[in-house]
C-alpha positions as CSV (number, residue, x, y, z in Angstrom):
1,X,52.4,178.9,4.6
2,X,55.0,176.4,3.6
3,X,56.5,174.8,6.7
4,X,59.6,174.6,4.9
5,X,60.4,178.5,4.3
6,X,58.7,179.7,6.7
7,X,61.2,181.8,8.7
8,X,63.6,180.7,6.6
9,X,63.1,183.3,3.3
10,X,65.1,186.3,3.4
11,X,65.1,189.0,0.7
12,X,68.6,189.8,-0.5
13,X,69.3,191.7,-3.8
14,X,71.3,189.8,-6.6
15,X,74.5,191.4,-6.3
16,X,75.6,189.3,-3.2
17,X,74.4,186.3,-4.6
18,X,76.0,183.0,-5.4
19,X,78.3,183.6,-8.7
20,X,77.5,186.7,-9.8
21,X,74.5,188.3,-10.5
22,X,71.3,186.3,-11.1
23,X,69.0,187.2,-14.0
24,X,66.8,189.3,-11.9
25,X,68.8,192.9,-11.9
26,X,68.8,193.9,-9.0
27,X,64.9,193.2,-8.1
28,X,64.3,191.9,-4.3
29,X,64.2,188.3,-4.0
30,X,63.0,185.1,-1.7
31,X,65.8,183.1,-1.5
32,X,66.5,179.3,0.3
33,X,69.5,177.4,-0.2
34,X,69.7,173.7,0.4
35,X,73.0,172.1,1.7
36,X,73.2,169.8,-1.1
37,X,75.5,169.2,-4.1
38,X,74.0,169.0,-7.6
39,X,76.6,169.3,-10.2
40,X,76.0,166.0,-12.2
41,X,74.1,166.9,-15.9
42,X,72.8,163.5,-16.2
43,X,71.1,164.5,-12.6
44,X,69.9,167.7,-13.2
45,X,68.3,166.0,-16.8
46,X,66.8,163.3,-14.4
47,X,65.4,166.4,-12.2
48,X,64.0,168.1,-15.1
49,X,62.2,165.4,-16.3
50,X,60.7,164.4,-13.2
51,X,59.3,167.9,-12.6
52,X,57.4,167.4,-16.4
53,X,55.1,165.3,-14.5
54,X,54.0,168.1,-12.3
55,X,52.6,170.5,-15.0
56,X,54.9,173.2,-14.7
57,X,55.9,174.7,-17.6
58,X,59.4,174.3,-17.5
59,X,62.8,175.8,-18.9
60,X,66.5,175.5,-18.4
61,X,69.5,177.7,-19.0
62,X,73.0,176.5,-18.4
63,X,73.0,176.0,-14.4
64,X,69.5,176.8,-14.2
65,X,66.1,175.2,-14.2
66,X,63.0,177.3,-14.5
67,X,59.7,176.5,-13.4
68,X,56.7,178.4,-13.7
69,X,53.0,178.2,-12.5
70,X,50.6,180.4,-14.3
71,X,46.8,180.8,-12.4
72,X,43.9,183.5,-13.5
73,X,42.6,185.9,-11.3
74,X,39.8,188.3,-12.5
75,X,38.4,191.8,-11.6
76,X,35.5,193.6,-11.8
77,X,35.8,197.0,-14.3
78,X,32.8,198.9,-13.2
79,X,33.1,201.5,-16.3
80,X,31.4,199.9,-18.4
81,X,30.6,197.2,-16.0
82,X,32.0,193.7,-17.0
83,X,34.3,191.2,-15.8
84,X,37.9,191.2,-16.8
85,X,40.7,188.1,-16.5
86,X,44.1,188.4,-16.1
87,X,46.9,185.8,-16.3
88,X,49.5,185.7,-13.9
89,X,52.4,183.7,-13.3
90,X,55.4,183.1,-10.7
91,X,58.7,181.5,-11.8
92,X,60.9,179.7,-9.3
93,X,64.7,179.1,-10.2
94,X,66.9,175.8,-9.0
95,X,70.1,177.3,-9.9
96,X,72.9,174.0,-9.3
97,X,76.2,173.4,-8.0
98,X,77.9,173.0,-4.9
99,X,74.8,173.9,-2.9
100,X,71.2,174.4,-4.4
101,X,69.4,177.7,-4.5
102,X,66.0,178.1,-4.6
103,X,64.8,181.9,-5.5
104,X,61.8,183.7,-6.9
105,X,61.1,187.1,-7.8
106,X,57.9,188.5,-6.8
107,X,57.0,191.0,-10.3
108,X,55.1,194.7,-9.7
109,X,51.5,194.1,-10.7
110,X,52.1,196.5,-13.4
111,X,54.2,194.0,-15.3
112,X,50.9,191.7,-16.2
113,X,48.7,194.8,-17.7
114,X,47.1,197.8,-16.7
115,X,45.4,196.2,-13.8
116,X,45.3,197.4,-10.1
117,X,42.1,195.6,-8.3
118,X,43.8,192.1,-7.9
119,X,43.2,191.9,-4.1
120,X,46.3,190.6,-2.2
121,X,48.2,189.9,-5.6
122,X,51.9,189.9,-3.4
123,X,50.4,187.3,-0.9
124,X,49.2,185.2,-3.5
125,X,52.1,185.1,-5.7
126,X,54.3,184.6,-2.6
127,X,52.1,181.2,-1.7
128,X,52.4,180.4,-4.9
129,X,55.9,180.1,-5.5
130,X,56.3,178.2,-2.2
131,X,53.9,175.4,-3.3
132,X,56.6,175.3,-6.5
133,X,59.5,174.8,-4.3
134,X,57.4,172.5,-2.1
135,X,56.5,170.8,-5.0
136,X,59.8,170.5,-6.3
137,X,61.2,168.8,-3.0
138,X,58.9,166.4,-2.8
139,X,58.6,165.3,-6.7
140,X,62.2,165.4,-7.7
141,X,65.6,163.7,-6.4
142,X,66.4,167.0,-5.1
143,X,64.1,165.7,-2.0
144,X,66.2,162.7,-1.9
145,X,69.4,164.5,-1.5
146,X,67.8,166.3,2.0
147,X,66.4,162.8,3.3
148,X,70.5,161.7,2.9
149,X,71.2,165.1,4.5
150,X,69.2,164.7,7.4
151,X,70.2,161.2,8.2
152,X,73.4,162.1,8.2
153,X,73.5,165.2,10.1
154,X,71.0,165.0,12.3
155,X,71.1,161.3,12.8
156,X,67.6,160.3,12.0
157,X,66.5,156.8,10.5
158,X,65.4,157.0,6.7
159,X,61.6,156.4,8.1
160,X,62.0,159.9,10.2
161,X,63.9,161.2,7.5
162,X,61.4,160.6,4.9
163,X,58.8,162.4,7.9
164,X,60.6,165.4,8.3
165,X,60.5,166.2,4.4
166,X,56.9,165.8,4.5
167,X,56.2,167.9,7.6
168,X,58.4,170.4,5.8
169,X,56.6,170.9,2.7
170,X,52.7,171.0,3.4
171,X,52.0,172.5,0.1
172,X,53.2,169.9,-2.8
173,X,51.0,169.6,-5.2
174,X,50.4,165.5,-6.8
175,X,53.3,164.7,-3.9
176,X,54.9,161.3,-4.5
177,X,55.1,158.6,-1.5
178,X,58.9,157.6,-1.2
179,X,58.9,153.7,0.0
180,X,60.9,152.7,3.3
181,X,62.1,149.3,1.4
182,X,63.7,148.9,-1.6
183,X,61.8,146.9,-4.3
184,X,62.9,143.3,-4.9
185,X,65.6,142.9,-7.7
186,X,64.4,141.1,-10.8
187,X,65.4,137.6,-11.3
188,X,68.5,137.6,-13.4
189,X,68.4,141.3,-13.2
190,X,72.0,143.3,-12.9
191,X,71.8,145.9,-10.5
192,X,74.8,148.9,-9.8
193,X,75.5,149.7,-6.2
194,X,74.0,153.3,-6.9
195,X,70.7,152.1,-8.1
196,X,70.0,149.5,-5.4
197,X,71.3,152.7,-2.8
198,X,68.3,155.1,-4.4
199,X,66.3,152.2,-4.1
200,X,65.5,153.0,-0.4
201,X,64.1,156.3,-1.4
202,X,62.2,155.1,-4.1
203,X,59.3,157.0,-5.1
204,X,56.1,155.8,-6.2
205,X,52.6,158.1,-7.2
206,X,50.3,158.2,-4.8
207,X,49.1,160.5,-1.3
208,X,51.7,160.4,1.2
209,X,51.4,157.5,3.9
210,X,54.7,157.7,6.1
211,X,54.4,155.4,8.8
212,X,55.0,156.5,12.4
213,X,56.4,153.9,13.9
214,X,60.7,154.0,14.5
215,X,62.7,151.9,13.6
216,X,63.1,151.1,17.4
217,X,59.8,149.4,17.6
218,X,59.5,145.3,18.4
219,X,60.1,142.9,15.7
220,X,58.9,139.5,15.8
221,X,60.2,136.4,14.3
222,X,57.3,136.5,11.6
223,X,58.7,139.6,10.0
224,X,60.9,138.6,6.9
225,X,64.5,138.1,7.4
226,X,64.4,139.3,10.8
227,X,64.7,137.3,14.4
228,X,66.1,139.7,16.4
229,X,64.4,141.9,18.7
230,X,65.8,145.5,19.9
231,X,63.7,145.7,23.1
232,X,64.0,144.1,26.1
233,X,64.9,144.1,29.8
234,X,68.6,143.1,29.2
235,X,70.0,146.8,30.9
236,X,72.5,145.9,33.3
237,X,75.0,146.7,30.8
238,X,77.7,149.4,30.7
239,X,79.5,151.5,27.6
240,X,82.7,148.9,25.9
241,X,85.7,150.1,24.9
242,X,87.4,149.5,21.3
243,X,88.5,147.8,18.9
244,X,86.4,145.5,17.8
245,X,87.1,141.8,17.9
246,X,89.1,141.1,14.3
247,X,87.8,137.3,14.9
248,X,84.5,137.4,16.7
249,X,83.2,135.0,13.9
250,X,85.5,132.0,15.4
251,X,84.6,133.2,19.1
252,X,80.8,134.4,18.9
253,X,77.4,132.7,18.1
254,X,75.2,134.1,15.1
255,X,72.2,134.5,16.9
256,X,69.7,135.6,14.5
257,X,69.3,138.0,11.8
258,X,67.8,141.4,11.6
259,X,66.4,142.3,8.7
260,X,68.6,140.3,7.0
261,X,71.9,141.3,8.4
262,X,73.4,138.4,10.8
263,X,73.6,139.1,14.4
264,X,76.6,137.9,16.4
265,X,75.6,137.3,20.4
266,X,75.7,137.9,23.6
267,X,72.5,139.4,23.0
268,X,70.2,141.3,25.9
269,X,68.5,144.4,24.5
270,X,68.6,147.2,24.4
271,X,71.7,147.4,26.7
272,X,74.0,144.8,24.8
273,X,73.2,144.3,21.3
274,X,76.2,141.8,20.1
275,X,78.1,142.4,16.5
276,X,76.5,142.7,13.3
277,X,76.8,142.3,10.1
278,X,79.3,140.1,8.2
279,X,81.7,141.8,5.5
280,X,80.6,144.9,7.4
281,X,80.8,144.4,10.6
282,X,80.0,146.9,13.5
283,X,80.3,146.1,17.1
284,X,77.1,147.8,18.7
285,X,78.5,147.6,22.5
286,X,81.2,149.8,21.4
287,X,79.9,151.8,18.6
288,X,79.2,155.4,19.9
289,X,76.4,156.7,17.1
290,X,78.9,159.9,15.9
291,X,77.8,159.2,12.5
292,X,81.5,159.2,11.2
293,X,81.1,156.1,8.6
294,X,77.9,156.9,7.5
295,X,79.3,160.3,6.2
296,X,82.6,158.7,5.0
297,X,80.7,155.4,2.9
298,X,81.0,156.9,-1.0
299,X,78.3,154.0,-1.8
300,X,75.4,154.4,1.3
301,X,75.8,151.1,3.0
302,X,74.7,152.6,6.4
303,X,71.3,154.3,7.7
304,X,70.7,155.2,10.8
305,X,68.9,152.7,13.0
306,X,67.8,153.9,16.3
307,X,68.5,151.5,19.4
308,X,67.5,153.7,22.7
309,X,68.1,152.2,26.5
310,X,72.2,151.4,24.9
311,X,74.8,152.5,27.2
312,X,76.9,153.4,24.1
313,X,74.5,154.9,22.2
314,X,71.0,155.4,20.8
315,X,71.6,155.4,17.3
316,X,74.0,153.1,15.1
317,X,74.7,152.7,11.8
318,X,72.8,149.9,10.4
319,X,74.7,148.2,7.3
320,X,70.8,148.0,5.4
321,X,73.1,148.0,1.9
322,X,75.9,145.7,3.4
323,X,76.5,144.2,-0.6
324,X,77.1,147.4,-1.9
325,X,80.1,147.4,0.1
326,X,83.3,148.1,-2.5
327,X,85.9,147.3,0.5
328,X,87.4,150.9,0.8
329,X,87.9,150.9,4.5
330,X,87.1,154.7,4.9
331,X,84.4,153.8,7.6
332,X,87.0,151.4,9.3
333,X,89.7,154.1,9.2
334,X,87.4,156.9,10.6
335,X,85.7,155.4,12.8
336,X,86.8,157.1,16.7
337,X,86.4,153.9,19.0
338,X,87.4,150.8,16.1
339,X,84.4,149.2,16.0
340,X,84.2,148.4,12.2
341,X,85.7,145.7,10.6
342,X,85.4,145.6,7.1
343,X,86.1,141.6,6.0
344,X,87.2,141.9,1.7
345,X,85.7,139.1,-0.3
């Protein structure tokens, strides 16, 4: 059984359901909903051509997206003896909006023919429609919306993120692999903000491969753009107070980079990891991992970086997208101790 429905599919009739009556009439239904917004029709187009790849047949109705797996079970008619086939189907609906909903309606036998010797037909049509949502998550964007959800609400690193979604949904048929790292831009290439942000969930065909290793774990100087380590014995250190230092850049060293973003000393990890970044700038020693910014940044500059052993916290908001930055200040403005300083161009 799917992982990801499994004591998670209730059966509700359609009447209570979101806006109105679904096209099922009052039939009993398995239901999920995903705390996700899907409202853009350019989106939902993008959704429904990705799931063409999966073989599906597909349909769509307003709000709506149908998909439907067909599969043949046979029988054995003993009067006159012979073998007899009989096509059957489940249909899973993504109905959009605010939220997602994910329902299917499990049909009487009786609707496919005059057939009643299909052993375990509710099981199997029940399995079946999970591998479709299953599918769906990890083939789509729709799978890329939860790996943002769960960083942000749960505070987990894109590489756990990316984990959790595949723990979650065992049954995917042809699943993509979603890269950690965002492919290198073209030379002379334009790139918008948005594209280089679903970048870092970029998907690519293949059998999933998602490394174990946090984000935590010791990086050497040989690793590209990055001389800064996040372990060590430096933990005589104890929780700073805010704001952050408006002009550390005149007062503090840079004292390496980290994958790419500049570091500002002192530095003695993991209990005193300096200032970083440069038109985003985060102060580490006072940061207190509440996740504010990262929910407030329109354009995804931040992911969740985990730094355990720090007296102010074991997470932070790493600036991974710092360029993307469009100077709005709503991480600066929400943040609870001040320790972000955004610094216009």
């Amino acid at each position: 059984m799917s992982v990801f429905l499994k004591d998670r599919v209730w059966i509700m009739l359609s009447e209570i359901s979101k806006r109105g009556v679904y096209p099922l009439h009052g039939y009993k239904m398995g239901i999920f909903r995903l705390p996700v917004n899907l409202t853009e029709e350019s989106t939902i187009n993008n959704i429904f051509n990705e799931l063409k790849k999966t073989g599906f047949k597909l349909d769509r109705y307003a709000d709506r997206i149908y998909v439907t797996y067909n599969w043949n079970e046979q029988e054995i008619d003993h009067f006159p003896p012979q073998t007899l086939s009989l096509s059957l189907d489940i249909t899973v609906e993504i109905v959009t909006g605010e939220v997602i909903d994910l329902i299917y309606q499990i049909n009487p036998i009786e609707k496919f023919g005059d057939s009643y010797r299909i052993q375990n037909y509710r099981q199997k049509a029940d399995l079946n429609a999970k591998m479709v949502i299953d599918t769906i998550l990890r083939n789509t964007s729709i799978g890329d919306k939860l790996i943002s959800y769960y960083q942000k609400t749960e505070k987990l690193s894109l590489e756990k993120a990316i984990e959790k979604l595949t723990q979650l949904t065992p049954l995917a048929i042809k699943p993509i692999t979603r890269n950690i790292n965002p492919p290198p831009p073209t030379a002379g290439a334009s790139i918008t903000s948005q594209e280089i942000s679903s970048a870092s969930v970029s998907s690519q065909r293949s059998a999933p491969n998602i490394p174990d290793t946090p984000s935590s774990t010791p990086v050497t100087s040989g690793m590209s753009g990055t001389t800064i380590s996040l372990t060590g014995s430096g933990t005589d250190h104890s929780k700073v107070d805010g704001p952050i230092d408006t002009s550390f850049k005149s007062k503090r060293q840079n004292v390496g980079k980290f994958k790419g973003i500049s570091v500002w000393g002192p530095v003695d990890p993991p209990g005193q990891l300096g200032i970083w970044g440069d038109s985003v700038a985060v102060d580490f020693d006072i940061c207190i991992g509440d996740g504010a910014c990262i929910e407030a940044c329109p354009v995804n500059v931040y992911e969740w970086l985990e730094t355990p052993g720090h007296p102010g916290s074991e997470k932070k908001p790493f600036m991974a997208r710092e360029k993307d930055c469009i100077f709005c200040l709503a991480c600066e403005n929400v943040c609870p101790p001040q320790a972000i300083k955004i610094f216009q161009k």
